[in-house]
C-alpha positions as CSV (number, residue, x, y, z in Angstrom):
1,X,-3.6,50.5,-43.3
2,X,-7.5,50.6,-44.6
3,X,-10.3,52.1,-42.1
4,X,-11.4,48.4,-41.5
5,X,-8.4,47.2,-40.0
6,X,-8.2,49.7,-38.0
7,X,-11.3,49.0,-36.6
8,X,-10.7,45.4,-36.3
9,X,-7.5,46.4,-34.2
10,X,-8.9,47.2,-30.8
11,X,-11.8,44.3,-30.8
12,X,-8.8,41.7,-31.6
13,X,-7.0,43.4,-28.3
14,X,-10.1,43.1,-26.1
15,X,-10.4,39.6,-27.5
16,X,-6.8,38.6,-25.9
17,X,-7.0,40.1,-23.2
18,X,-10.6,38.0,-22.1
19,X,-8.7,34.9,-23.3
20,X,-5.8,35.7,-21.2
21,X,-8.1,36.4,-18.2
22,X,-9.6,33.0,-18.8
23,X,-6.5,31.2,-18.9
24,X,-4.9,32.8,-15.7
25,X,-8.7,31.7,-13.7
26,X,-7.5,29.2,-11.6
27,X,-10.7,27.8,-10.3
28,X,-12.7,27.3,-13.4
29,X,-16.7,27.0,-13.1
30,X,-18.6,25.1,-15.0
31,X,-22.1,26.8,-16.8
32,X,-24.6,29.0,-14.7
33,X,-21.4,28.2,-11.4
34,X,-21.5,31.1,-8.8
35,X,-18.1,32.4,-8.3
36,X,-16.6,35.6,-6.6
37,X,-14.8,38.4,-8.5
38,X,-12.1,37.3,-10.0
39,X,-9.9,39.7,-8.6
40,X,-11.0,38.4,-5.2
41,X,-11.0,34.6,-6.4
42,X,-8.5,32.2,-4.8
43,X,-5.9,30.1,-6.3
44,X,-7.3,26.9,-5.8
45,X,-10.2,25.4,-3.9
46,X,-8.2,24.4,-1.0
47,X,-7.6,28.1,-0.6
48,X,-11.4,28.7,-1.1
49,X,-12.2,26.4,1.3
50,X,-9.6,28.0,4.4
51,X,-10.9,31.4,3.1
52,X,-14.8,30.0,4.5
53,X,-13.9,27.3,7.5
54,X,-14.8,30.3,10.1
55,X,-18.5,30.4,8.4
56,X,-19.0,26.7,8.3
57,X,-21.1,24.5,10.6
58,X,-19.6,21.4,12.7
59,X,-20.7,19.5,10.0
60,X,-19.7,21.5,6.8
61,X,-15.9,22.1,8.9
62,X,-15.8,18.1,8.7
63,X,-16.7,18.2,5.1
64,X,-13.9,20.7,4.3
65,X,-11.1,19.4,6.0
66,X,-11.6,16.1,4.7
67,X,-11.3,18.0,1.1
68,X,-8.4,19.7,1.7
69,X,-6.9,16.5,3.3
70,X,-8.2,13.9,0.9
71,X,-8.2,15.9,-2.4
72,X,-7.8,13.3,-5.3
73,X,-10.7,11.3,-3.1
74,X,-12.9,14.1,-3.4
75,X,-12.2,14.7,-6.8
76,X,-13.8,11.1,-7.8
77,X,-16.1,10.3,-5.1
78,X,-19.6,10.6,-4.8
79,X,-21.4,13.1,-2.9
80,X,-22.8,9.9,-1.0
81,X,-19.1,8.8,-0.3
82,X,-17.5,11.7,0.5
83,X,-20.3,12.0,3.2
84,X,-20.3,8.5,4.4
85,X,-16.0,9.3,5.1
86,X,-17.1,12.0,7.3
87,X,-20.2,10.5,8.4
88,X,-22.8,13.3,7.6
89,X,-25.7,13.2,5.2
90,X,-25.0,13.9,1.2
91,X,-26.9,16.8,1.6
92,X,-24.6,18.8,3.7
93,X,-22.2,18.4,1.2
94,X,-24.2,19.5,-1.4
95,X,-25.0,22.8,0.8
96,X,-21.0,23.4,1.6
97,X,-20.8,23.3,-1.7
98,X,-23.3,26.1,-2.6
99,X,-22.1,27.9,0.7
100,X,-18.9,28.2,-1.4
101,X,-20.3,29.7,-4.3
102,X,-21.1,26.8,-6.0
103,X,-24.7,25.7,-7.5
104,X,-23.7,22.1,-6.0
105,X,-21.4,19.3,-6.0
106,X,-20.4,18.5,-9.3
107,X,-18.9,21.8,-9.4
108,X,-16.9,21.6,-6.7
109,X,-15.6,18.5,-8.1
110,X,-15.0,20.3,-11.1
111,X,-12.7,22.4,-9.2
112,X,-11.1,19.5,-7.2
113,X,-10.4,17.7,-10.0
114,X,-8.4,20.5,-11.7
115,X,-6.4,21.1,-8.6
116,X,-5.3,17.5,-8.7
117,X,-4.3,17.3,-11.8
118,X,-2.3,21.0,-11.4
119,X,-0.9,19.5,-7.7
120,X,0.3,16.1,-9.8
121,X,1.5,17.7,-12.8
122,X,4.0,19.5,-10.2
123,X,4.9,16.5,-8.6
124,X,5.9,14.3,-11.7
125,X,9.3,13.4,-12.2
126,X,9.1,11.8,-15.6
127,X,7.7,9.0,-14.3
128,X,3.8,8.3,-13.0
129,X,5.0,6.8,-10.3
130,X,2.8,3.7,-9.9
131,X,3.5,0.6,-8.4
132,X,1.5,-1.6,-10.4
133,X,-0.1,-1.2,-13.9
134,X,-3.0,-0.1,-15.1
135,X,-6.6,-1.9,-13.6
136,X,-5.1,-2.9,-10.2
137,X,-6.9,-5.5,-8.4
138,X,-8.1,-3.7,-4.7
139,X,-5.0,-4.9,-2.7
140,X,-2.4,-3.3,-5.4
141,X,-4.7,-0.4,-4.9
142,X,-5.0,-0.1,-1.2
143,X,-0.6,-1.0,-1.6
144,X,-0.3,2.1,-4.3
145,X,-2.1,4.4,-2.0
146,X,0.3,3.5,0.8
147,X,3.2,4.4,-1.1
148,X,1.4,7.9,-1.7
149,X,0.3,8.8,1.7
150,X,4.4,7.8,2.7
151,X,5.4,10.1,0.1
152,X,3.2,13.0,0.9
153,X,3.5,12.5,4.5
154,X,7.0,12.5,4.4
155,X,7.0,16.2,2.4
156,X,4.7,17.7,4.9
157,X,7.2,16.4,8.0
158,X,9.1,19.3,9.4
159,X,12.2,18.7,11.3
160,X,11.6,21.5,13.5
161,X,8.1,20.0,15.0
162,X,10.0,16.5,15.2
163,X,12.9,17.9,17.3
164,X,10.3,19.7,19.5
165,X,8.2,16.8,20.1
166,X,11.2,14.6,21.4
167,X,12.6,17.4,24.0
168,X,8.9,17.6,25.1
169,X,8.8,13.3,25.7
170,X,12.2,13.6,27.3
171,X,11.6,15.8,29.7
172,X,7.9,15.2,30.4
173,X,7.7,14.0,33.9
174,X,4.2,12.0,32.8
175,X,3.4,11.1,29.8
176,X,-0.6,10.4,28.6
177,X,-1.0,9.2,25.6
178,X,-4.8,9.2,24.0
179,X,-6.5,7.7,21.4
180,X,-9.8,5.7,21.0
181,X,-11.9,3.6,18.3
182,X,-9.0,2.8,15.8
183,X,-6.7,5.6,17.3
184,X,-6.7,2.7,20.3
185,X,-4.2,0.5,18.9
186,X,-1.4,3.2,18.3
187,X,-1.5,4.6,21.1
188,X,-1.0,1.7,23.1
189,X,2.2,0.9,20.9
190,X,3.4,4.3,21.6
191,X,3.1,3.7,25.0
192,X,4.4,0.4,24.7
193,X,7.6,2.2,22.9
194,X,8.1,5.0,25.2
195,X,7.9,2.7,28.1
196,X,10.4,0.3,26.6
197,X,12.5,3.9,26.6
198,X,11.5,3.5,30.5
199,X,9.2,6.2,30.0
200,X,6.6,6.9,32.7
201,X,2.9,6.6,30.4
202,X,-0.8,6.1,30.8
203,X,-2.6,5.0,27.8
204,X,-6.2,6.4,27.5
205,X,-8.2,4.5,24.9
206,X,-11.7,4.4,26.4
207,X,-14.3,6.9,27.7
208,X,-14.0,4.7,31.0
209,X,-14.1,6.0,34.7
210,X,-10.7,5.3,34.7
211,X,-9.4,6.9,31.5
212,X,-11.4,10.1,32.9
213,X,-9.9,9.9,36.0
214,X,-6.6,9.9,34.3
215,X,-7.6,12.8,32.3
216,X,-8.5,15.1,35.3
217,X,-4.9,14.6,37.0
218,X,-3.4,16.6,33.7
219,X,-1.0,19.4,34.9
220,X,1.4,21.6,34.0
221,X,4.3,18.7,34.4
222,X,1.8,16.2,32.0
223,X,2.8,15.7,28.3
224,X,-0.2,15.1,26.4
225,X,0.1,12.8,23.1
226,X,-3.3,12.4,21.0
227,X,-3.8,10.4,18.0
228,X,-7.0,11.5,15.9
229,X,-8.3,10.7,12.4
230,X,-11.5,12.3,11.2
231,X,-13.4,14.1,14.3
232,X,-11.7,13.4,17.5
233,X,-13.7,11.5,20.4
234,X,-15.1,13.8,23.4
235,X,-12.5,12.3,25.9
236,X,-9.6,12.9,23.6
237,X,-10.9,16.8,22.6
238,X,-11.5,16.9,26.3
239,X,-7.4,15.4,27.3
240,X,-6.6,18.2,24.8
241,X,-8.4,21.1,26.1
242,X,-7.2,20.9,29.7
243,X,-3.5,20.7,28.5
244,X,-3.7,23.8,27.1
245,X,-6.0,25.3,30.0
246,X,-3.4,24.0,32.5
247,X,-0.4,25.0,30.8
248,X,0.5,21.3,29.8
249,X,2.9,20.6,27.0
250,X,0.9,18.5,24.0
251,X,1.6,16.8,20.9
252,X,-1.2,15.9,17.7
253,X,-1.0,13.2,15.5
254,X,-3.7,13.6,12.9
255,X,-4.9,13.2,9.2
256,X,-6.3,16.9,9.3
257,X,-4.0,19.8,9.4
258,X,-6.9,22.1,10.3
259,X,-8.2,20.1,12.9
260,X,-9.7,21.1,16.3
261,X,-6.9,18.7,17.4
262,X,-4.5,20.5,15.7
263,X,-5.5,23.7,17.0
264,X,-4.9,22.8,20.3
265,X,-1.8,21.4,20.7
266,X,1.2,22.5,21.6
267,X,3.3,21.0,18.3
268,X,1.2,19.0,15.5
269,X,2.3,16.1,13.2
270,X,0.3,15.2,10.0
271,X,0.0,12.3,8.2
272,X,-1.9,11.2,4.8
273,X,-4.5,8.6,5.1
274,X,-6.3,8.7,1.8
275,X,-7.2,5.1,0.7
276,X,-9.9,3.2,-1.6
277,X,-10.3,0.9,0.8
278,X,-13.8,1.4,3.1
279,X,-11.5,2.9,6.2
280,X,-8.5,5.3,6.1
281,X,-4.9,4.4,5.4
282,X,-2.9,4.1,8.6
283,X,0.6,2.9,6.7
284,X,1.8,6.7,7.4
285,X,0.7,7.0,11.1
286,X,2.9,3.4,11.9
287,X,5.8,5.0,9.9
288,X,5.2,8.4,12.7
289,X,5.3,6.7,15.5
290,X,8.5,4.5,14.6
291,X,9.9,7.8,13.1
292,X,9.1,9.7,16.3
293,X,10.3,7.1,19.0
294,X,13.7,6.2,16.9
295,X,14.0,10.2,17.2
296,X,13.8,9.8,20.5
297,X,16.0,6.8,20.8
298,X,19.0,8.6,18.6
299,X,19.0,11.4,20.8
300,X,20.1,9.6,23.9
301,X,21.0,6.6,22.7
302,X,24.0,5.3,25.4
303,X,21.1,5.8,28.0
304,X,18.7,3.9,26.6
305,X,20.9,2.0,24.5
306,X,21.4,0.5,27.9
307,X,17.9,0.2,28.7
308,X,16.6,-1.6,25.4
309,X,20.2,-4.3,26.1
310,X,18.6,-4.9,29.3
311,X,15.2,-5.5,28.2
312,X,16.4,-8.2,26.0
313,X,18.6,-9.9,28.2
314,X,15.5,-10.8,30.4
């Protein structure tokens, strides 16, 4: 072998080796990017992203759980969007993003993207899964995201947290169930369920005297149910916070898995709500609450088997 090859040799090694190290990168930075060490890089942005939630504002916490939640939205929305879903200015967003290491947002789109398309690329079965063709009109759109938010909610359901949940309804002596703005509307039919299971409930749906009132008589016999998307509502954070000061059993149904919410109760249910539409997906949450009471409904069902028969012979 001549003396040039051999000197060629080791440059050609250190060559692959940089190549390789750049392949196995899993969050890639765009030019002139901040990053970490690569040794002490994370897998993806998601796992960025938990790695800093303890250093984040009120503000930047809402930006990041809504990425880690709503990924493929945050891979293709504005900075402007992705703000207005969390309702905060574009320019918190753009600081979370340096706060992470980036220079700004298009960077951490960057990122976002890339874990998309590796997340997808997992997930594909041969087929892309789409209901309708390409260029959907906006309802075929809103209808293909449903279909998603189904399918990832039902792959992040644990049967564990389920069967939890209905022992605590059944043998809750009261039952409070909260939720306000949109939340309103299913948590009165959860009530409405659970009382047709001859249930004992109180709905709170309002910051009222009333729903406070309600509220304050939480104890240690009290089951707790809370329905949240995005940041929760004082009175429901509130309803939460004095279950688990008084020892109260409590179940979360949200569309953050890192939430405050979540936090707090006693067993937690997620659901996907990612939409195009100009307000969150609920098609997952309805499919919860059916899922949840028919639990219920199977696990007793000669007693209140019974009680539904008599509820329709009236």
């Amino acid at each position: 072998m001549s003396k040039a090859a051999l000197a060629e040799k080791p440059a050609n090694k250190t060559s692959a080796n940089k190549t390789a190290a750049k392949a196995d990168s899993p969050i890639k930075a765009s030019k002139g990017t901040k990053r970490a060490p690569e040794s002490d890089s994370p897998k993806t942005l998601s796992d960025l992203i938990r790695g800093h939630l303890d250093r984040c504002s009120r503000a930047q916490r809402d930006v990041a759980l809504y990425i880690i939640d709503h990924l493929e939205e945050s891979a293709f929305q504005t900075a402007e969007q992705l703000a207005a879903q969390v309702q905060t200015s574009s320019s918190t967003v753009v600081r979370f993003s340096q706060a992470l290491g980036f220079d700004g947002f298009p960077e951490l789109q960057t990122a976002a993207r890339e874990e998309y398309r590796a997340t997808r690329r997992e997930k594909e079965t041969g087929t892309n899964g789409s209901l309708f063709g390409l260029d959907p009109t906006a309802a075929e759109a809103v209808v293909s995201a449903d279909q998603i938010n189904i399918e990832e909610t039902g792959r992040r359901m644990d049967r564990g947290t389920f069967d939890a949940a209905v022992e605590a309804i059944t043998s809750a002596r009261q039952i409070i169930v909260v939720g306000t703005d949109q939340m309103a509307f299913f948590a009165s039919y959860m009530r409405h369920m659970l009382m047709l299971l001859d249930h004992r409930c109180e709905l709170v749906a309002s910051p009222s005297q009333d729903s406070i009132s309600r509220v304050a008589r939480i104890d240690e016999d009290t089951l707790v149910i809370a329905f949240c998307a995005g940041r929760p509502h004082t009175i429901v954070t509130r309803a939460m916070r004095l279950a688990s000061t008084r020892n109260a059993k409590s179940i979360s149904i949200t569309d953050a898995s890192m939430s405050e919410i979540a936090k707090l109760s006693t067993h937690h249910i997620y659901y996907s709500s990612t939409s195009p539409s100009f307000v969150r997906s609920h098609t997952a949450l309805l499919a919860i609450v059916q899922g949840l009471v028919n639990e219920l409904y199977a696990s007793n069902s000669d007693v209140y088997g019974g009680r539904i028969r008599a509820y329709r012979g009236k």
